[in-house]
TORPA-4810 file (N, C-alpha, C, O; in nm, 3 decimals):
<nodes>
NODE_1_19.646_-2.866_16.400_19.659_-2.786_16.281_19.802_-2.797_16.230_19.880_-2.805_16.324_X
NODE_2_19.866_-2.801_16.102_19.950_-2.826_16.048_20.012_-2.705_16.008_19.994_-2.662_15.894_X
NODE_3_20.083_-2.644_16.090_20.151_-2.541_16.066_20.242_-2.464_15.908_20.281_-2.350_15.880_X
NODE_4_20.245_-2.595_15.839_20.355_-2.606_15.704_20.228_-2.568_15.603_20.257_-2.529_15.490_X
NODE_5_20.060_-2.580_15.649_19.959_-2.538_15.552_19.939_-2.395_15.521_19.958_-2.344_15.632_X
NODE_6_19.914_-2.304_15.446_19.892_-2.184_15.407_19.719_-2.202_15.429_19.651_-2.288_15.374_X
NODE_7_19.657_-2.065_15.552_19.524_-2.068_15.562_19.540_-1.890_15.538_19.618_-1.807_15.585_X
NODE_8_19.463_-1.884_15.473_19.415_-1.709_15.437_19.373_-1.636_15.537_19.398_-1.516_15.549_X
NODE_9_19.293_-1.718_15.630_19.234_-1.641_15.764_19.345_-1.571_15.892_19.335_-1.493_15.987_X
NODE_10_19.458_-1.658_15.823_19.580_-1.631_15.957_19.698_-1.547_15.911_19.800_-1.526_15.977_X
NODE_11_19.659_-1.482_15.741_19.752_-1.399_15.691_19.701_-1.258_15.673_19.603_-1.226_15.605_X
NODE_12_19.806_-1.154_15.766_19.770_-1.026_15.774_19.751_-0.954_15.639_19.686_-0.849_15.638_X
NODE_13_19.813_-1.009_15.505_19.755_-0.921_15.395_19.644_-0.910_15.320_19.581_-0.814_15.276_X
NODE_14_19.622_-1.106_15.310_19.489_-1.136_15.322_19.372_-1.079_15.400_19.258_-1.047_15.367_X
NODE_15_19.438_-1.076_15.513_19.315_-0.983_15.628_19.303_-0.870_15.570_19.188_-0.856_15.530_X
NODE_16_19.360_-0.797_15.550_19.376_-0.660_15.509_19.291_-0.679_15.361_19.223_-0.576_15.365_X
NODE_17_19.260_-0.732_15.259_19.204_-0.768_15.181_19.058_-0.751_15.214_18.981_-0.657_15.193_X
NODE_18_19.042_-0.867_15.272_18.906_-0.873_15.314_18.852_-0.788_15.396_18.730_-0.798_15.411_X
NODE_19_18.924_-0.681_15.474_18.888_-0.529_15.509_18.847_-0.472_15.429_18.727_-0.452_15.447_X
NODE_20_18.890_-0.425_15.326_18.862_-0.341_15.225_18.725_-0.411_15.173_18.619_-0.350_15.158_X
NODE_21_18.746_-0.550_15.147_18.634_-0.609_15.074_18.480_-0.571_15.182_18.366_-0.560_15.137_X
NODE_22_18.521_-0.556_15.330_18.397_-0.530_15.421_18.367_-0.368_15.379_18.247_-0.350_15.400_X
NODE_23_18.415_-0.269_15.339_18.434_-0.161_15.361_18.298_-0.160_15.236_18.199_-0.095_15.268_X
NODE_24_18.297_-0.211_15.138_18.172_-0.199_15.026_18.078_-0.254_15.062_17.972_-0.235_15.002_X
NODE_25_18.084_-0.335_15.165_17.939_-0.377_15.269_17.905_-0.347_15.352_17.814_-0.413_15.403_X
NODE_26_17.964_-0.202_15.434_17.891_-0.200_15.558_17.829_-0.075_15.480_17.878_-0.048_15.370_X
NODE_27_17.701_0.020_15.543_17.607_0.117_15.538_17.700_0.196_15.557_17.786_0.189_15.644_X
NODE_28_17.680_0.307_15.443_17.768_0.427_15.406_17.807_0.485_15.573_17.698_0.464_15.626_X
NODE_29_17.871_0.526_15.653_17.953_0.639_15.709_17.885_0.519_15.844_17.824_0.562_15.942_X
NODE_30_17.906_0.406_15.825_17.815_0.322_15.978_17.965_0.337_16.055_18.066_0.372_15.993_X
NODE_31_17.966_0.313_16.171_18.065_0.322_16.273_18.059_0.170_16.372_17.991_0.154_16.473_X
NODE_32_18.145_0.077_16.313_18.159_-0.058_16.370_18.263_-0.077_16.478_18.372_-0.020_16.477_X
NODE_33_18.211_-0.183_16.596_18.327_-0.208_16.699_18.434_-0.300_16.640_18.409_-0.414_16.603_X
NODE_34_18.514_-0.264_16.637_18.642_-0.402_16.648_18.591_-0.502_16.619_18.585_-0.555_16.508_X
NODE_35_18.539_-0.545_16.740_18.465_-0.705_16.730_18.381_-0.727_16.648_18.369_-0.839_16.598_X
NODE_36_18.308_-0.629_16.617_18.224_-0.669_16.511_18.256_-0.703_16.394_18.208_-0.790_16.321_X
NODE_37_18.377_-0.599_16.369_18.494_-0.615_16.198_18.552_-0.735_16.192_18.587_-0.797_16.092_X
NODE_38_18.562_-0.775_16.350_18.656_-0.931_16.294_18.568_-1.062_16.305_18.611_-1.173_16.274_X
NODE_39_18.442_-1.037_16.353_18.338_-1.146_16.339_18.298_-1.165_16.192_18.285_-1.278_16.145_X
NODE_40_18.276_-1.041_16.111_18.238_-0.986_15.989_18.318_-1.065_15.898_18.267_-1.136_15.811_X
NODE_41_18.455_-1.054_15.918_18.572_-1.069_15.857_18.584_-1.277_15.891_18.610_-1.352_15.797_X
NODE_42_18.564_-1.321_16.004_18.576_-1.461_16.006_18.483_-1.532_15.897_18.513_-1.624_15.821_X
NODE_43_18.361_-1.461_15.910_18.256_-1.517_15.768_18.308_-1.495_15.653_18.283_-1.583_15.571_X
NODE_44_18.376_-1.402_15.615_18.430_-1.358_15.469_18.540_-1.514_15.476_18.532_-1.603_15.391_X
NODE_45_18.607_-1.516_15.559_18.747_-1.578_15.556_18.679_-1.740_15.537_18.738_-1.825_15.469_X
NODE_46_18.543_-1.770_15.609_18.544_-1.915_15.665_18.381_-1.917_15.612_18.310_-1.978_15.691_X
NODE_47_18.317_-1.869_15.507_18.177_-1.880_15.502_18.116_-2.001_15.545_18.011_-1.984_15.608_X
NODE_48_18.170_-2.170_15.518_18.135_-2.253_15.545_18.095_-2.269_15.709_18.021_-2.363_15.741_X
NODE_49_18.140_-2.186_15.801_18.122_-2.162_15.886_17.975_-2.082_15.980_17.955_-2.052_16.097_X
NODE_50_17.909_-2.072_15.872_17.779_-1.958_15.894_17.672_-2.052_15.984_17.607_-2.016_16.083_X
NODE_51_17.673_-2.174_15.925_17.626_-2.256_16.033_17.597_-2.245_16.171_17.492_-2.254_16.234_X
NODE_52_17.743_-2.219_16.212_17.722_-2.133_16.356_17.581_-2.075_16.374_17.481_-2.125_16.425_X
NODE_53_17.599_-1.961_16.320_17.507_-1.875_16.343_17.360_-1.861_16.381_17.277_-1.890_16.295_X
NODE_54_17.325_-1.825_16.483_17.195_-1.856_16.519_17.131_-1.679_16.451_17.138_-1.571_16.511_X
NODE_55_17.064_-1.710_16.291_16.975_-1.616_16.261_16.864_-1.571_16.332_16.817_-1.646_16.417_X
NODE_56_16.820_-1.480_16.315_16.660_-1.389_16.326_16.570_-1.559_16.242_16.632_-1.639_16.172_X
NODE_57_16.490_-1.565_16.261_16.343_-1.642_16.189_16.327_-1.613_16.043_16.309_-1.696_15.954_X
NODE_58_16.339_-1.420_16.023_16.350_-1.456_15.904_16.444_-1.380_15.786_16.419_-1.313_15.686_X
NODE_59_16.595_-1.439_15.873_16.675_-1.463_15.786_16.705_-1.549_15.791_16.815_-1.541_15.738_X
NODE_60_16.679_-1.729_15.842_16.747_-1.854_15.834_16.748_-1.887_15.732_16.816_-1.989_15.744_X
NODE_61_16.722_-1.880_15.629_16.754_-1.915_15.470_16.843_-1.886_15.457_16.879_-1.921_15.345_X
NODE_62_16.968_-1.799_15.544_17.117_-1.750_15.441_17.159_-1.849_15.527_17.272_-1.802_15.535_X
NODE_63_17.168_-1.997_15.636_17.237_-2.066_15.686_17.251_-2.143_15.522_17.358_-2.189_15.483_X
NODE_64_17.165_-2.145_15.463_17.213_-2.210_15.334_17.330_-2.198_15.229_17.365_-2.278_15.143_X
NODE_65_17.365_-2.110_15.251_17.480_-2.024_15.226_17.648_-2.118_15.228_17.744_-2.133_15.153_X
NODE_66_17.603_-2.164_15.364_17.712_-2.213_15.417_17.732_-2.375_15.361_17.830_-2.442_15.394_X
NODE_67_17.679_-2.400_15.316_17.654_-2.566_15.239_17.690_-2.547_15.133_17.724_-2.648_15.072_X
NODE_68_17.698_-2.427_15.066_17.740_-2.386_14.904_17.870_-2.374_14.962_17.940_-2.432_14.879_X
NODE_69_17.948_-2.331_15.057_18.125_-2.284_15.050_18.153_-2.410_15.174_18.226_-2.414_15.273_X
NODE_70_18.075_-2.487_15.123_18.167_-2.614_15.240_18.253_-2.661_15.139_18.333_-2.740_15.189_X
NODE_71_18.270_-2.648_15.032_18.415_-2.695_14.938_18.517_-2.625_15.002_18.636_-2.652_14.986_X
NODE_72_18.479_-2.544_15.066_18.585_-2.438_15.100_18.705_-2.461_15.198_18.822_-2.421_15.203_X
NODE_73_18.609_-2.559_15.289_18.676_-2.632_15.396_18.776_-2.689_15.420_18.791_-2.793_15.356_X
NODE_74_18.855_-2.662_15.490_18.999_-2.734_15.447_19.005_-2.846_15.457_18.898_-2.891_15.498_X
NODE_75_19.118_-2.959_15.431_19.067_-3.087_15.421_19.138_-3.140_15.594_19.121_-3.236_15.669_X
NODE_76_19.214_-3.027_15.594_19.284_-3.058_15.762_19.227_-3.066_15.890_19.132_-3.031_15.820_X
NODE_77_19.196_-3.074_15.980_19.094_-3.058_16.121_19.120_-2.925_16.180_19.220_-2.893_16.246_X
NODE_78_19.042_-2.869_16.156_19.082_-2.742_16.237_18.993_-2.719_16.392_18.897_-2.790_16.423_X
NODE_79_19.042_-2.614_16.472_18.957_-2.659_16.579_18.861_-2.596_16.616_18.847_-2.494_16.547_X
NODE_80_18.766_-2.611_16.715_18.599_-2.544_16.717_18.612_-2.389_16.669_18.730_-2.366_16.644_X
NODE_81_18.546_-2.296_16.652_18.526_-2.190_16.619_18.567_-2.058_16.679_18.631_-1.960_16.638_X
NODE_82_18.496_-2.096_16.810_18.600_-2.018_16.904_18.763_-2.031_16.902_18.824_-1.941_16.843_X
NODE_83_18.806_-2.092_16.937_18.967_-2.109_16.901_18.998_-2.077_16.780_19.101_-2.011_16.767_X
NODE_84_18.917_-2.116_16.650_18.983_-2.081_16.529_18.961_-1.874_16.532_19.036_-1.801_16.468_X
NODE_85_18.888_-1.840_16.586_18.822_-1.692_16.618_18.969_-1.637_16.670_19.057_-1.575_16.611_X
NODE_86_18.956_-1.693_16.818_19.092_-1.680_16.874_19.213_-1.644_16.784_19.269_-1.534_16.778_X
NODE_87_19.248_-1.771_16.708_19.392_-1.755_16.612_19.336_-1.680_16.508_19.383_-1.713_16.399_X
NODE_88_19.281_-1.619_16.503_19.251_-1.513_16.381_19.293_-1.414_16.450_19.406_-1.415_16.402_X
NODE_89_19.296_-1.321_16.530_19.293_-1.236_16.573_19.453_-1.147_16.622_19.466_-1.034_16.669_X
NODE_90_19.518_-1.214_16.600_19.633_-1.134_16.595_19.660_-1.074_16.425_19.714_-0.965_16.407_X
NODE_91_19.609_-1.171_16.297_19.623_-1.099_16.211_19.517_-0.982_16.133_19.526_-0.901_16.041_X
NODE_92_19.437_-1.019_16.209_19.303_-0.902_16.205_19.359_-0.743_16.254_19.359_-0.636_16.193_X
NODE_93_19.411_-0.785_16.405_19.464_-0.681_16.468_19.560_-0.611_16.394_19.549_-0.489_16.382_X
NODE_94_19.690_-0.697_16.321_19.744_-0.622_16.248_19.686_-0.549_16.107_19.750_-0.465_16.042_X
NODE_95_19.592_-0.584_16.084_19.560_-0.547_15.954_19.466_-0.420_15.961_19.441_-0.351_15.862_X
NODE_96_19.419_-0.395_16.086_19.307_-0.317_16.092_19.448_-0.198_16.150_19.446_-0.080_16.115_X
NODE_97_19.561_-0.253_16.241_19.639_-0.136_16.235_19.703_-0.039_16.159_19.716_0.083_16.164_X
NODE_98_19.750_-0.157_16.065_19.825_-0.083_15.949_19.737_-0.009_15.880_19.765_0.104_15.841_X
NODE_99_19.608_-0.076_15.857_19.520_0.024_15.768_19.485_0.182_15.851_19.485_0.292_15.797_X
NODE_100_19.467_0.160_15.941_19.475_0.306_16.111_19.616_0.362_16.037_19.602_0.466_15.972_X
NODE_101_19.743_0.305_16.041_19.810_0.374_16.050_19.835_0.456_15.895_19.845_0.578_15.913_X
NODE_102_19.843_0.426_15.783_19.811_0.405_15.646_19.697_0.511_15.592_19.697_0.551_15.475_X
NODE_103_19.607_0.549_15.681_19.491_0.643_15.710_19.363_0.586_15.589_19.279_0.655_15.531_X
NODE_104_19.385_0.451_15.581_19.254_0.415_15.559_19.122_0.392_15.654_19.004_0.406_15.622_X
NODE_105_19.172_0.357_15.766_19.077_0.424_15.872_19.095_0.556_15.973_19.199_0.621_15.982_X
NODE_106_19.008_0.575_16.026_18.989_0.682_16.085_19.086_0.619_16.252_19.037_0.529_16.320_X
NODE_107_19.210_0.681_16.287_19.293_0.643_16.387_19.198_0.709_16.521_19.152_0.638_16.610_X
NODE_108_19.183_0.824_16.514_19.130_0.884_16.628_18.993_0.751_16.727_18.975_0.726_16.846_X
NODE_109_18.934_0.705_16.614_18.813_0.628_16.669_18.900_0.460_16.688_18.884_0.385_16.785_X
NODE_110_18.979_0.436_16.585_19.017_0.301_16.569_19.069_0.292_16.729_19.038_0.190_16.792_X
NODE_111_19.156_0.408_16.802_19.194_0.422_16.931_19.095_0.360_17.039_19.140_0.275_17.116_X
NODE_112_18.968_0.398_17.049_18.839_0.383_17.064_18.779_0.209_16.997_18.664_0.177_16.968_X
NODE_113_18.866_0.153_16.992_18.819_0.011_16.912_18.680_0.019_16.817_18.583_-0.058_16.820_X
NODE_114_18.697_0.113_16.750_18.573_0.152_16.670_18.679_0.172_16.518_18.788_0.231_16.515_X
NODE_115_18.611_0.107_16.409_18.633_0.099_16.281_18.530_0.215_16.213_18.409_0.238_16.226_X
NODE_116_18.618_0.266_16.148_18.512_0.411_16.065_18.613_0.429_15.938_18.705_0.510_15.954_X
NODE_117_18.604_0.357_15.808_18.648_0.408_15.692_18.669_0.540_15.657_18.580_0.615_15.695_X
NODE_118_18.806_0.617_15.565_18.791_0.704_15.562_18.781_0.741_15.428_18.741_0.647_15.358_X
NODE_119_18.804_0.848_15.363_18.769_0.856_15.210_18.924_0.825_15.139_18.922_0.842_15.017_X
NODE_120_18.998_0.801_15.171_19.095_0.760_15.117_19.106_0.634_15.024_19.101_0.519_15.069_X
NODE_121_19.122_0.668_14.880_19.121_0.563_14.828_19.189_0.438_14.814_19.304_0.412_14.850_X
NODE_122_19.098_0.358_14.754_19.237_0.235_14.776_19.261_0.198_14.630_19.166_0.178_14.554_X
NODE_123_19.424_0.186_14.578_19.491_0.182_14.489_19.383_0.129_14.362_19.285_0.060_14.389_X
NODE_124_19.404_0.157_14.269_19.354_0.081_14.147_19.336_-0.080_14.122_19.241_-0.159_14.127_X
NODE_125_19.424_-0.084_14.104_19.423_-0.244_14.108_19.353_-0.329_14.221_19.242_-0.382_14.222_X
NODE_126_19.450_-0.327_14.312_19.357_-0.375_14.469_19.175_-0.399_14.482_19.101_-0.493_14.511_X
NODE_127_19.154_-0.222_14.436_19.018_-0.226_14.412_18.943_-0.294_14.301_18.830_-0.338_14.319_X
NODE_128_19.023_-0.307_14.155_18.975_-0.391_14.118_18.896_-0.528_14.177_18.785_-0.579_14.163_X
NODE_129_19.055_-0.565_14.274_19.050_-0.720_14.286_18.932_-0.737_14.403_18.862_-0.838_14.403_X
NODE_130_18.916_-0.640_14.495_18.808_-0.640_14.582_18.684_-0.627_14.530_18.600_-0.704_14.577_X
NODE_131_18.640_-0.537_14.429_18.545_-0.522_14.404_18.462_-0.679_14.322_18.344_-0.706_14.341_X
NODE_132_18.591_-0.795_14.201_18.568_-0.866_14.134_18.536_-0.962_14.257_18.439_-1.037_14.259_X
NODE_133_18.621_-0.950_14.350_18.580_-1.099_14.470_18.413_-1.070_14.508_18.323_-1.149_14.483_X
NODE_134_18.399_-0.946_14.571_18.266_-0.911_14.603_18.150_-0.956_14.559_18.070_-1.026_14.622_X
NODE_135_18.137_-0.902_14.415_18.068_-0.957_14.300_18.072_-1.101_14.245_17.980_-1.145_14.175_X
NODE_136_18.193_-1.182_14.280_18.182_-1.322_14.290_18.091_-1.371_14.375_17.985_-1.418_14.334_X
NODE_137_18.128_-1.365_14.527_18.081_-1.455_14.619_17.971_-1.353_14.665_17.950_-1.339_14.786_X
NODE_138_17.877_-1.261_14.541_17.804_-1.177_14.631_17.720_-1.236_14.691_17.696_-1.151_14.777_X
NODE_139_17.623_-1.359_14.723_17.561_-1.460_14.784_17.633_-1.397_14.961_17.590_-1.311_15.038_X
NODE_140_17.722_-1.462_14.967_17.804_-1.385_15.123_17.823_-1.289_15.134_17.845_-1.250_15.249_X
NODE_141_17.826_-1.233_15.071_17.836_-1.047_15.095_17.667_-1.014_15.103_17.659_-0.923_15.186_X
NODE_142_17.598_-1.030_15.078_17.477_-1.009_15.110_17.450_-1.061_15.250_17.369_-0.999_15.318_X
NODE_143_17.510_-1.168_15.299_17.485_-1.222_15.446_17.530_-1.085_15.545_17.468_-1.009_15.618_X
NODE_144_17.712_-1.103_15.491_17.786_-0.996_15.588_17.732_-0.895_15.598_17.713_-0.862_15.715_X
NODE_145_17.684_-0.802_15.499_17.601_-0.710_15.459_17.487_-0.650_15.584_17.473_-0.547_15.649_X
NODE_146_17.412_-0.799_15.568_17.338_-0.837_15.679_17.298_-0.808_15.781_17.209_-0.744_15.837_X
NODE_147_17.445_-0.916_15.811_17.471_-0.933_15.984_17.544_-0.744_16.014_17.516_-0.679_16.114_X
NODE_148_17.622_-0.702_15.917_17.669_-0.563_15.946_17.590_-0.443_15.999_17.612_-0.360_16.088_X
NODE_149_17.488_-0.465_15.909_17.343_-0.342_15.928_17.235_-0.362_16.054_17.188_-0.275_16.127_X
NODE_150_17.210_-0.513_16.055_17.092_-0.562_16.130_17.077_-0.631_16.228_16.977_-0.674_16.285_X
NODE_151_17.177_-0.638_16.244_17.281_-0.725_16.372_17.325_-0.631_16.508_17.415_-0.556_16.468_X
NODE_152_17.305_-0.610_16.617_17.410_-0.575_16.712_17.517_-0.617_16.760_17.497_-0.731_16.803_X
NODE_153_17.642_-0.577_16.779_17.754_-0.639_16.821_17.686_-0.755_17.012_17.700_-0.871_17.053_X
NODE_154_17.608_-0.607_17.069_17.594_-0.655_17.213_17.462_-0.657_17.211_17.393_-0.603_17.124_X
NODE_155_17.400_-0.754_17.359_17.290_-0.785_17.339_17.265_-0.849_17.367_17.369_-0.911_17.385_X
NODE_156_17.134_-0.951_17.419_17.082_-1.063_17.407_17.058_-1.120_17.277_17.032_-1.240_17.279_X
NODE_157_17.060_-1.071_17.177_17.061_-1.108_17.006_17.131_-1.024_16.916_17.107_-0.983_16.802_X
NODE_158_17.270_-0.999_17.034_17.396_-0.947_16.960_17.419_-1.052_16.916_17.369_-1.161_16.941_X
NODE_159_17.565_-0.999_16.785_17.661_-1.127_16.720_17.731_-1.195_16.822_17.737_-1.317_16.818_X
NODE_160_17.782_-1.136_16.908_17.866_-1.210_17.010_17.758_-1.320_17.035_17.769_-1.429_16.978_X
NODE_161_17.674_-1.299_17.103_17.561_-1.448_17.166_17.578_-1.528_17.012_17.682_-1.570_16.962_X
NODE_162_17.482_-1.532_16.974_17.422_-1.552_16.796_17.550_-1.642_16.762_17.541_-1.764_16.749_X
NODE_163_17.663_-1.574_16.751_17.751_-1.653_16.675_17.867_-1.758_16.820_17.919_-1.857_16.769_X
NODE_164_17.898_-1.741_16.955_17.944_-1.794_17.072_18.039_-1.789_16.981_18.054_-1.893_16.917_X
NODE_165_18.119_-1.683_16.950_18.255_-1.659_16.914_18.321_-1.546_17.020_18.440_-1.522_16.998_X
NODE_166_18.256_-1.469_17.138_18.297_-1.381_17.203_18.223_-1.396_17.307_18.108_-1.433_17.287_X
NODE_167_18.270_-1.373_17.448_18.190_-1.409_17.585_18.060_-1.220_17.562_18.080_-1.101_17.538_X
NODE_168_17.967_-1.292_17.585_17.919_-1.181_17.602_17.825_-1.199_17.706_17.727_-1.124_17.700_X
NODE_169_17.833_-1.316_17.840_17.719_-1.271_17.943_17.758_-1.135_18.001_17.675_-1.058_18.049_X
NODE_170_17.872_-1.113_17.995_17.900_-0.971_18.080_17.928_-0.839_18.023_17.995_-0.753_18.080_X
NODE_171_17.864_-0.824_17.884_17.854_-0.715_17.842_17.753_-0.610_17.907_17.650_-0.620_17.974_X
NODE_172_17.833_-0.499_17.853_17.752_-0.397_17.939_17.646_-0.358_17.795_17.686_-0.344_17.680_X
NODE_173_17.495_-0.343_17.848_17.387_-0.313_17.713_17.433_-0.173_17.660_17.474_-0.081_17.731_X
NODE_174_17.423_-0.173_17.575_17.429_-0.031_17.521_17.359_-0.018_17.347_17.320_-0.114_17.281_X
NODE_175_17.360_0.087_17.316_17.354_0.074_17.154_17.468_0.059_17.058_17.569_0.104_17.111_X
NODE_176_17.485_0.027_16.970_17.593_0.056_16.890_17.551_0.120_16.794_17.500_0.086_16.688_X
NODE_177_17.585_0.247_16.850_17.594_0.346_16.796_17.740_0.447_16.860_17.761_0.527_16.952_X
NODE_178_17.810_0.390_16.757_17.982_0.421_16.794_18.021_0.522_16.727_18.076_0.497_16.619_X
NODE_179_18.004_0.706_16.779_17.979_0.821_16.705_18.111_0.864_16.743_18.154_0.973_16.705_X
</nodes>
């Protein structure tokens, strides 16, 4: 990877962007893990990437998705998915902090690696620009949407398995339901 390139996925304001932009896609007052926000957030950043994804039967029609934003692709080699997951994740982390700290999320749960929006608005403008991206690429926001609502983080047909962006033989089962 060519360090001197500018990639959006590895910049914390950008991240922070595409937070907000998840925040109009997940189910009003839903309560998401960490991991799930930044799996959520790699599709926003890398749609060409959906491929990955091993859908339900019958949602495999949105792998199509990902053939429409292969322009998207950089023209550089980047490396398998996991690793690119990997280097995402320090600016995810910051972005989901500052927003904790900032009180766009809820800190008490974010402590708890649980993401819970709070009613705090976000600036005028900003929201503009989130709301116009949304409504652009809504084709992917309908995926994220998706995978947000209908998806489990853990599981045998959690996102972790589904997408082999996070080890999950040794998760412990549970629901996600992160109250």
């Amino acid at each position: 990877m060519n360090p001197l390139s500018y990639k959006e996925a590895f910049d914390p304001y950008h991240t922070i962007f595409r937070i907000f932009r998840l925040k109009f896609l997940l189910p009003a007052e839903k309560n998401l893990h960490l991991d799930h926000i930044r799996i959520l957030d790699f599709f926003l950043a890398n749609p060409f990437r959906l491929k990955i994804m091993s859908f339900r039967a019958e949602h495999r029609a949105y792998r199509k998705i990902a053939t429409k934003y292969f322009k998207l692709s950089p023209y550089s080699h980047l490396p398998n998915d996991f690793i690119l997951f990997e280097y995402m994740r320090a600016s995810q982390v910051a972005a989901v902090s500052s927003l904790a700290k900032n009180e766009f999320l809820d800190q008490t749960k974010f402590i708890q690696d649980v993401v819970r929006f709070t009613n705090m608005e976000i600036p005028h403008n900003l929201l503009e620009q989130v709301k116009s991206s949304n409504q652009h690429e809504d084709d992917l926001c309908s995926v994220v949407s998706l995978l947000a609502s209908e998806y489990n983080l853990l599981g045998p047909n959690g996102l972790k398995k589904r997408t082999g962006l996070l080890e999950h033989r040794n998760d412990f089962i549970q629901t996600n339901d992160y109250r």
